[in-house]
C-alpha positions as CSV (number, residue, x, y, z in Angstrom):
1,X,0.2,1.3,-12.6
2,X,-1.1,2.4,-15.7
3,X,-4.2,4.4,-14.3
4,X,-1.5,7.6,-14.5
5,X,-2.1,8.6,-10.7
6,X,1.0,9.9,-8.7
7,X,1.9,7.9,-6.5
8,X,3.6,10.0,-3.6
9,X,6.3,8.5,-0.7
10,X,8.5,9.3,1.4
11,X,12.3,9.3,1.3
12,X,12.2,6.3,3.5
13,X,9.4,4.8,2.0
14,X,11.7,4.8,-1.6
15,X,14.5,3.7,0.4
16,X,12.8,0.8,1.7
17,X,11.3,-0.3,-1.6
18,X,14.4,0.1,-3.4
19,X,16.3,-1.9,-1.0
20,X,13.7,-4.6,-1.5
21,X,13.9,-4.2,-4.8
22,X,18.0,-5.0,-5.0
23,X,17.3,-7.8,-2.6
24,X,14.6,-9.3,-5.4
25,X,17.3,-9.2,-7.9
26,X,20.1,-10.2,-6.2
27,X,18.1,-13.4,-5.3
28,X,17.8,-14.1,-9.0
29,X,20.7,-16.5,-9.3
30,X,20.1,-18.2,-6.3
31,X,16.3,-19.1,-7.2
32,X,17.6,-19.9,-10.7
33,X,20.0,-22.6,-9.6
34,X,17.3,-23.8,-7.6
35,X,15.3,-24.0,-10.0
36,X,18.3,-26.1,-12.8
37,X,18.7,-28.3,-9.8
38,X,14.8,-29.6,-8.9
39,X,14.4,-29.9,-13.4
40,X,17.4,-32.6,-12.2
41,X,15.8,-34.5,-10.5
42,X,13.6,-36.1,-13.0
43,X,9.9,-36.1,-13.8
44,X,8.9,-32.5,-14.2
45,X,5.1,-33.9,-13.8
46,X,5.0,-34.6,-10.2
47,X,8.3,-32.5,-9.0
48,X,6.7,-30.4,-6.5
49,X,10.1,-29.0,-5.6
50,X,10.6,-27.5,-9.6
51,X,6.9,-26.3,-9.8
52,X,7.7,-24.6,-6.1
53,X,10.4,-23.1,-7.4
54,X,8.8,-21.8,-10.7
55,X,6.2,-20.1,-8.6
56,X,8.6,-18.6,-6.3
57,X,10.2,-16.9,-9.2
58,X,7.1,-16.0,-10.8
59,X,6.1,-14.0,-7.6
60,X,9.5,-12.3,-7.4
61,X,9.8,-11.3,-10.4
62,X,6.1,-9.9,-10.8
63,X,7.1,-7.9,-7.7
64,X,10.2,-7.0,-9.3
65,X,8.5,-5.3,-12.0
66,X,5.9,-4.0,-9.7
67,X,8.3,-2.2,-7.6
68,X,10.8,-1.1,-10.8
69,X,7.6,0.8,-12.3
70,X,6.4,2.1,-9.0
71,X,9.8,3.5,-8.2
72,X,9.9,5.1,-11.4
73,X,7.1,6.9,-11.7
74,X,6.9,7.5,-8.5
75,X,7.2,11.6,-6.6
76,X,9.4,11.8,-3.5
77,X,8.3,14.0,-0.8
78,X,7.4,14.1,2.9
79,X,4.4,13.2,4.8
80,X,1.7,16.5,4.5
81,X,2.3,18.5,7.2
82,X,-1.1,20.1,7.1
83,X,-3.8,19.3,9.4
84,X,-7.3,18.8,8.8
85,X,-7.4,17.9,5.3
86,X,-7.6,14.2,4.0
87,X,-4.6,13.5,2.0
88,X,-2.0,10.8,1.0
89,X,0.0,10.2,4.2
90,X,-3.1,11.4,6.4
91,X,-4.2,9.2,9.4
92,X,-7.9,9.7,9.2
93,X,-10.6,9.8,12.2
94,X,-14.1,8.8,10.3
95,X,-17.9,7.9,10.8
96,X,-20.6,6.1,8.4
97,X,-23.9,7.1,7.6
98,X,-23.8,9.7,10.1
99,X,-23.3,7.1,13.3
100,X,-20.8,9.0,15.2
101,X,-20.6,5.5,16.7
102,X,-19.7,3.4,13.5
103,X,-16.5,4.8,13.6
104,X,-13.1,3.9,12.0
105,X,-9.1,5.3,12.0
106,X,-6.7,4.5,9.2
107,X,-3.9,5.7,7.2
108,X,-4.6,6.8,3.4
109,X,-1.9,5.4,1.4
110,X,-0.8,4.4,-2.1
111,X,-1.7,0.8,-3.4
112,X,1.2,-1.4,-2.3
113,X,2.5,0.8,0.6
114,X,1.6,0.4,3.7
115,X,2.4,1.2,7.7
116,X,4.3,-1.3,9.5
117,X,1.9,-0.5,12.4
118,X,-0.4,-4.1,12.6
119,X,-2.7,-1.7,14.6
120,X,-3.0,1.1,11.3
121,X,-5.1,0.0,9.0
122,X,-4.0,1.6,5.3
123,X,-6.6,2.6,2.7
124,X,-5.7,2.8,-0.8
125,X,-6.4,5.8,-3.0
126,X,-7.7,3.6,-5.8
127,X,-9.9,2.1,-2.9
128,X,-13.8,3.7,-2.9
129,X,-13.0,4.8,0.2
130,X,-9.4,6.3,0.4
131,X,-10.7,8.1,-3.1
132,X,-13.9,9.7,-1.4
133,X,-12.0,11.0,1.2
134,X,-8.9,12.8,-0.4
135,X,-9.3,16.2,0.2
136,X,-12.0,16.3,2.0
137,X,-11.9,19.1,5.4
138,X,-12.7,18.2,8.7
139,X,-16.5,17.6,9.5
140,X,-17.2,17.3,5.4
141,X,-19.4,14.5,4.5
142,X,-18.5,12.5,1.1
143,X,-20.1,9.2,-0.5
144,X,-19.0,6.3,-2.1
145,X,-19.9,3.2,-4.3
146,X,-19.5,0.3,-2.0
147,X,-17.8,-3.0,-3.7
148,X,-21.6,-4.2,-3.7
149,X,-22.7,-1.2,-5.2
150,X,-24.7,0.5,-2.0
151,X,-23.9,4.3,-1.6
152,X,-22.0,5.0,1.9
153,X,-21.6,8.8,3.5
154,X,-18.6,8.9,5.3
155,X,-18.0,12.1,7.3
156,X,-14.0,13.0,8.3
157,X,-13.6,14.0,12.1
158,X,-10.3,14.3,11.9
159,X,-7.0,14.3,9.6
160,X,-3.5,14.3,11.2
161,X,-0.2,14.2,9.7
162,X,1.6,10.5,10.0
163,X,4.9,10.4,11.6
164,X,6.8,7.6,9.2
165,X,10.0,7.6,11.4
166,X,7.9,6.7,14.6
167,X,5.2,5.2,13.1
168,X,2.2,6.2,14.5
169,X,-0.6,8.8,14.3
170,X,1.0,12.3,15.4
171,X,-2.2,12.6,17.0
172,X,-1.1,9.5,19.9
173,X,2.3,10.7,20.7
């Protein structure tokens, strides 16, 4: 997280990360016994149960200090309220290269945050597109650099508030 961008969420969304974030460390002991009692058992070389182990732990604890410097650094706030502006907690209604037909609905969000809804995509802010798009009105047209370096208009039909405790677009309730 050292690009210095605020990273907004939610009281909820803090809530949730934080109590993932006690759960991470309070399965430190447990993972760390597991780990003394696989080295046990003999021949590190072809212990697939100690190297499992190992790699558990250093997932875990990546995403413990993932989620300790997210949490602090991190701005509490609610959802925007406003309509028709692209921002951070915005479920966006898009088009590409002025196709109305090519057309696409996600949530912005913040890298490592995302909607529980399997059917809401989430675009990061640090992604080409969730970065064009912040800010932008209703019916503006923005480019990007695409991964592969082509140039991509994208032009935003729509920008609606997301409802976190009912997860899903204000606009389909």
């Amino acid at each position: 997280m050292a690009d210095n961008q605020t990273t907004w969420l939610t009281q909820e969304s803090f809530d949730r990360l934080n109590d993932e974030l006690n759960a991470l460390k309070a399965n430190r002991p447990a993972l760390a016994a597991e780990i003394n009692e696989r080295r046990e058992e003999g021949d590190l070389k072809e212990n697939g149960g100690y190297h499992a182990a190992r790699e558990q732990q250093g997932q875990e604890e990546a995403r413990i200090a993932y989620l300790e410097e997210l949490l602090d650094s991190a701005t509490i706030g609610e959802a925007p309220q406003e309509s028709g502006v692209a921002l951070v907690g915005s479920v966006v209604h898009i088009y590409y290269d002025g196709d109305e037909d090519d057309k696409e609905t996600f949530l912005i969000g913040t890298r490592g945050l995302e909607s529980s809804n399997p059917d809401l995509e989430t675009y990061s802010t640090d992604a080409p597109l969730g970065a064009a798009l912040v800010g932008a009105k209703e019916g503006e047209t923005r480019e990007y650099k695409s991964p592969t370096g082509d140039t991509i208009s994208v032009t935003l039909v729509k920008a609606e508030p997301y409802d976190p405790d009912r997860d899903v677009p204000r606009a389909e309730q």
